[in-house]
C-alpha positions in Angstrom: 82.4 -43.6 299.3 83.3 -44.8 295.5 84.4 -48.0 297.3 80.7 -48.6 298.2 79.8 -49.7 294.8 79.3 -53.6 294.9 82.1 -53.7 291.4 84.9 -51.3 293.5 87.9 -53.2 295.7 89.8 -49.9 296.0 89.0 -46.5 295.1 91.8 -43.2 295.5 90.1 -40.0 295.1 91.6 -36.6 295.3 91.7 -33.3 293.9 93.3 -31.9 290.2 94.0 -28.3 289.2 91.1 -26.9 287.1 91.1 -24.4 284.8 87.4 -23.4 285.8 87.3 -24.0 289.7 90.1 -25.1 292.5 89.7 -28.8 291.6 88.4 -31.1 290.0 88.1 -35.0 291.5 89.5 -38.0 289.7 89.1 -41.2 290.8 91.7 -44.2 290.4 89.7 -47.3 290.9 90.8 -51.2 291.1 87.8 -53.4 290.4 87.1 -56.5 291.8 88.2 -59.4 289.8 86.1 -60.8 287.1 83.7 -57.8 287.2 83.4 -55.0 284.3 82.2 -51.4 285.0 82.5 -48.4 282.7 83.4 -45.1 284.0 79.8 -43.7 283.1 78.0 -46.4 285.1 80.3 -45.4 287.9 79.7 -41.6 287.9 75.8 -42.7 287.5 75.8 -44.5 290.7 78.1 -41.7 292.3 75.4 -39.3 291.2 72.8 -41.1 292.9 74.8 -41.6 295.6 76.7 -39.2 296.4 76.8 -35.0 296.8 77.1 -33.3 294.0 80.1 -31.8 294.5 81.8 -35.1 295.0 80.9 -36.8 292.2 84.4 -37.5 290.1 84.9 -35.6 286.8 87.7 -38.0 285.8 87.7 -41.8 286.0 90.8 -44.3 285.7 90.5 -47.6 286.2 94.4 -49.3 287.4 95.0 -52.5 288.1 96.5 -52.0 291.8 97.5 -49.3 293.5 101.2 -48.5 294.7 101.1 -49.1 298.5 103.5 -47.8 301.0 105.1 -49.9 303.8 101.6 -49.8 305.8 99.4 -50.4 303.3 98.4 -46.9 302.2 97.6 -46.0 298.6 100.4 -43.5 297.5 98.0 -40.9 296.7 101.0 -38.6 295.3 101.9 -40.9 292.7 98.4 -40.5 291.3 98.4 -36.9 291.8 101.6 -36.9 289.7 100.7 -38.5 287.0 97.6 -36.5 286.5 95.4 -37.1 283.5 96.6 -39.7 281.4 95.8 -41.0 278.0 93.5 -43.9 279.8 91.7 -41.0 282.1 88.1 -40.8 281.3 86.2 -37.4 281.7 82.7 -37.0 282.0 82.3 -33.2 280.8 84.3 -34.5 277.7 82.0 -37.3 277.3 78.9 -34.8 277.2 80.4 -31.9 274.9 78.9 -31.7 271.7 81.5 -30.9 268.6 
């Protein structure tokens, strides 16, 4: 669904531990060349897009994704590498000190 937006060329979305529910959703997304999009203008349009329970807590925006042999996004290297220092979080984003 993320791949909708007019700036995505290929979105990964799957679930991460939480320390509150089962999972939370992150979102690894390439964006189409020459176009800029911040992660809070994503989650915006997820949010009016989207069910709430599918909007993405985490955002990362990659370069390209590792593909296997047919062309498949290699969802368990994202998985594995979890939240990383370039992984944006929207309930961080909105905490207050």
């Amino acid at each position: 669904m993320v791949e909708a937006h007019p700036a995505v060329l290929q979105a990964a979305a799957f679930g991460l531990p939480s320390e509150l529910t089962e999972e939370e959703v992150k979102v690894c997304v390439v964006l189409r060349p020459g176009v800029a999009l911040t992660p809070q203008r994503l989650v915006g349009w997820c949010e009016a897009h989207m069910a709430r329970h599918m909007v993405p807590r985490y955002v990362e925006f990659l370069d390209a994704f590792a593909l296997t042999p047919t062309e498949k996004v290699e969802k368990y290297r994202l998985r594995e590498a979890g939240l990383t220092s370039t992984t944006w979080d929207r309930l961080a984003s909105t905490r207050r000190p």
